[in-house]
C-alpha positions, 0 to 999 in steps of 0.5 A: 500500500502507497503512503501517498493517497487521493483526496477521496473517501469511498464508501461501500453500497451494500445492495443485498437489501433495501434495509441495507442499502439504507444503512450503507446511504447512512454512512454515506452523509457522514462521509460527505459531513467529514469531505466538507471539512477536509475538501475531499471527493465522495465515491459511493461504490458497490458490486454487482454482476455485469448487465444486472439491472434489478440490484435489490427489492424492497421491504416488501418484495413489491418493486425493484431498485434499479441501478439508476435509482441507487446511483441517483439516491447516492448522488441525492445524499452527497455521493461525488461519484458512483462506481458500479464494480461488475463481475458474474461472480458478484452476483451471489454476495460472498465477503471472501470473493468481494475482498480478493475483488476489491483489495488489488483496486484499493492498492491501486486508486488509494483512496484516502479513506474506506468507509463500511456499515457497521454490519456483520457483511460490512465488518468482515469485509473491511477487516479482510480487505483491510488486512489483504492490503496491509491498511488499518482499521479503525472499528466500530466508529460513531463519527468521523471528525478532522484532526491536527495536521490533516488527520481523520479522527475516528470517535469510538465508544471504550470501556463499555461506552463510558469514554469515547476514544480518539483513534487515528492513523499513523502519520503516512498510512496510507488508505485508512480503513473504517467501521462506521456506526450509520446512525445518527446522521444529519444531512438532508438529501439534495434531490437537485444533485446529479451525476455520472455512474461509472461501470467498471469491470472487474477481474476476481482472482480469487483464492477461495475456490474451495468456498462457493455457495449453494443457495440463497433464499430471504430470510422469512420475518418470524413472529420473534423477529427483533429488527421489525419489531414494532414495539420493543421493551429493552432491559439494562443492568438496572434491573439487578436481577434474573427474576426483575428481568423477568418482570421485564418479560411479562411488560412486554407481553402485555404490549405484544412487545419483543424483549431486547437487552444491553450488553450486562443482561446478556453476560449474566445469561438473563437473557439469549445473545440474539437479543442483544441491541446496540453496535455489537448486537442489533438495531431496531427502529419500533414505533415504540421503545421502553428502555428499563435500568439502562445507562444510555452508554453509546454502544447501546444508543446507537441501536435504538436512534432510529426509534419512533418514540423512546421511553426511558426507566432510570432512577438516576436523573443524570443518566445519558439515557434522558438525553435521546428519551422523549419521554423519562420516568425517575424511578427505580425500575423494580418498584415501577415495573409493576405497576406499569405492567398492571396498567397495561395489561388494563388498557389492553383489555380497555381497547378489546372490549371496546372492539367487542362494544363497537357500533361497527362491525370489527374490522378483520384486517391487519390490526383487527380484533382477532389478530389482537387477540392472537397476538396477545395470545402468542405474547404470553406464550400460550397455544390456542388450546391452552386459552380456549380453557382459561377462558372456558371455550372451545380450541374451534371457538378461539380458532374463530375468534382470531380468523374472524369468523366469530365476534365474540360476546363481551363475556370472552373480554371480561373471562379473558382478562381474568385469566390475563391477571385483571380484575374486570372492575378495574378497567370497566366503566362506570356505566358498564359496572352499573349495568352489570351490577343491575342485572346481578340484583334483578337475577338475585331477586328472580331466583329468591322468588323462585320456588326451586331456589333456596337463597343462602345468602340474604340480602346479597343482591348487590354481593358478587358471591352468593350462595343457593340450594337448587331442588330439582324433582325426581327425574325432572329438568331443572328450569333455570331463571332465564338469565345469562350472567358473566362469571363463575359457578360452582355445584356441589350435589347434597343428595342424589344423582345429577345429570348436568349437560356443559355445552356437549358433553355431559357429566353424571354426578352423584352425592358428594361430587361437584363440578366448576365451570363459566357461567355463560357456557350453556349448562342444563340440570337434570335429576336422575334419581327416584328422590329429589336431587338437592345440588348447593349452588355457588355463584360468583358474578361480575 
């Protein structure tokens, strides 16, 4: 490698991807910040198979970029010059194949600088080249910067992102490679600016002829899937301990969040390394993230600054996390955590029943009621079967529910909410709790006025719990008050033999044996003795 160098910084296009084009874009407006200071020429490169027009798809796989398109966006965001390096082997990305390519062009046109997305592609490519050409590397910087004499200046988080270091090049280095963090940019894009691309064929002299692909395919976005995350709940060292991240993990479920955490949580094995945010881990962009115990150290914020809205838990008032928050809570995150994880789960259950409660027929469309409920239902880790008996329904009937082929009655919303660990009163409306307390007293008085009844509980017409002794005469149906009611019951036969029907199936119950189920399953009474059959009946109502 020469010690003399052009006035040119290059930056590297990665076009496996929309996603990361974007990133490489990123780095692009901090190279041409740095060229305004340092009066140097931008070059925006990248490698492609020759006579390739369709480089990369969008995020959602429905049109193409095509190579003007990213030739003009590189112009648009500062790029002086566009260089398309073109060979057939290019066109199944391998970062073994792109530095054997890149490192003989490097040592040639000796750039001043080369500048790579802080990427896993992206890292080991400008570490290959880098040591091919015999050039050095400055790693994971957040900002490029002007030194004394000339010198580029690389900041570059140390000490688990408590300082941040001045790194540069030794005097007379040559081409000075770098890994440079794509958040965090300034610019704006310049529409009006234009330019030339240039083509250029590349030889491959490759010395890796025992690597070779043998098929490619896009990764599918699981359910589990942290860069599209839409909501994501972050934990740091703040949380002290395994089980207050675990406390961490039922707040996200209540948001039908994805958990993330910074580098301690992950070292203590609270959580997997794949959940890992920041440089050396992951970045999201959600619409929301709640970072709980977190410092704000710049390794972990530059994963999260492309976030929509930042909440941040800290009970240090100077920590660097309220800088970049939009919204801060002072508090230690281990006393607040519950509380805000009840006030979730009650705002969750506030907006389905309002669903359920709508004029409108429910919307079955992407963010609609089922895919609600299934996605509250997968947050918990709970299958299909396991929330069809929380709530007292059937698998089919929950199946329904999250297709939208059933609409639910609001006795769905208030059983669910209690397997969901929330007391119905609590996020009811008043009008809703007087209605429902009406229909408790008026089902009480028409039950006492029955013959069959036998209230337990006097005067508890207004109580939630109240008792009754069911008489239901030798081989006869019981004929129950026509009242459905929200809640629970319970049976216990006093004397003898009882047929009780719980949907379809029916049970056969004799003297001391007793049975619990919803009340708003249909439930039908039948005695199947020669004596009258006596049942004590236990009702508790919303």
């Amino acid at each position: 490698m020469t010690d003399t160098t052009t006035n040119e910084i290059w930056v590297f296009g990665d076009l496996r991807s929309r996603q990361l084009l974007d990133l490489s874009l990123k780095v692009l407006v901090k190279a041409t910040e740095l060229a305004r200071q340092t009066d140097d020429r931008v070059v925006f490169f990248a490698l492609k198979a020759a006579g390739e027009t369709l480089l990369t798809a969008s995020d959602d796989e429905t049109c193409a970029v095509l190579e003007g398109g990213i030739a003009g966006e590189a112009f648009a965001w500062g790029a002086d010059a566009v260089l398309f390096f073109e060979n057939e082997q290019f066109a199944a990305p391998m970062v073994q194949r792109f530095a054997d390519a890149l490192t003989p062009v490097i040592r040639e046109k000796s750039p001043r600088l080369v500048l790579f997305p802080l990427t896993d592609f992206g890292r080991d490519l400008a570490a290959r080249t880098a040591a091919a050409a015999r050039a050095g590397l400055m790693a994971d910087c957040v900002a490029l910067i002007p030194g004394a004499d000339g010198t580029v200046v690389g900041l570059c988080p140390a000490w688990g992102g408590e300082v941040m270091a001045e790194i540069t090049y030794v005097a007379g280095h040559g081409t000075g490679f770098a890994t440079v963090q794509p958040h965090g940019t300034t610019g704006e894009k310049d529409t009006t600016r234009s330019g030339q691309a240039t083509h250029v064929p590349l030889e491959v002299r490759t010395t890796t002829e025992a690597i070779r692909q043998l098929s490619s395919q896009r990764a599918s976005i699981s359910a589990e899937d942290l860069e599209s995350a839409r909501s994501v709940v972050v934990g740091g060292a703040g949380l002290g301990t395994s089980e207050n991240f675990g406390s961490l993990r039922q707040l996200a479920a209540a948001m039908a969040a994805q958990v993330a955490a910074t580098r301690p949580p992950v070292l203590n094995h609270w959580v997997a390394e794949d959940r890992l945010i920041g440089q050396t881990g992951k970045t999201v962009r959600p619409e929301l993230l709640v970072s709980i115990g977190t410092s704000g150290a710049v390794q972990y914020t530059a994963g999260i600054m492309d976030s929509g809205t930042i909440v941040a838990i800290n009970r240090d008032p100077a920590a660097p996390i309220f800088r970049i928050a939009d919204i801060g809570v002072i508090a230690d995150a281990t006393t607040f955590l519950p509380l805000l994880i009840a006030r979730v789960r009650q705002t969750v259950m506030r907006q389905l029943a309002d669903d359920v409660c709508a004029d409108t027929p429910i919307p079955q469309s992407k963010g609609g009621f089922g895919e609600k409920i299934k996605t509250l239902r997968e947050a918990q880790g709970w299958s299909g079967e396991q929330l069809a008996e929380a709530t007292g329904q059937t698998p089919e009937f929950i199946a329904g529910v999250e297709s939208g082929e059933i609409s639910p009655p609001v006795a769905f919303i208030l059983r669910l909410s209690t397997a969901y660990g929330v007391d119905p009163g609590m996020f009811l409306r008043n009008e809703e709790k007087a209605q429902i307390r009406d229909q408790r007293t008026q089902a009480y008085v028409n039950r006492t006025r029955n013959y069959s009844y036998q209230t337990l509980t006097s005067g508890a017409e207004h109580d939630h719990l109240r008792a009754f002794m069911v008489t239901i005469e030798p081989h006869h149906d019981h004929k129950p008050v026509a009242y459905k009611h929200d809640g629970e019951e319970f049976i216990f036969v006093m004397d003898g033999k009882l047929q009780f029907t719980l949907g379809n199936k029916i049970h056969t119950l004799t003297q001391g044996e007793s049975i619990h189920f919803h009340s708003t399953i249909p439930h039908k009474l039948k005695s199947l003795s020669a004596e009258v059959t006596r049942c004590l009946v236990i009702l508790y109502t919303l």
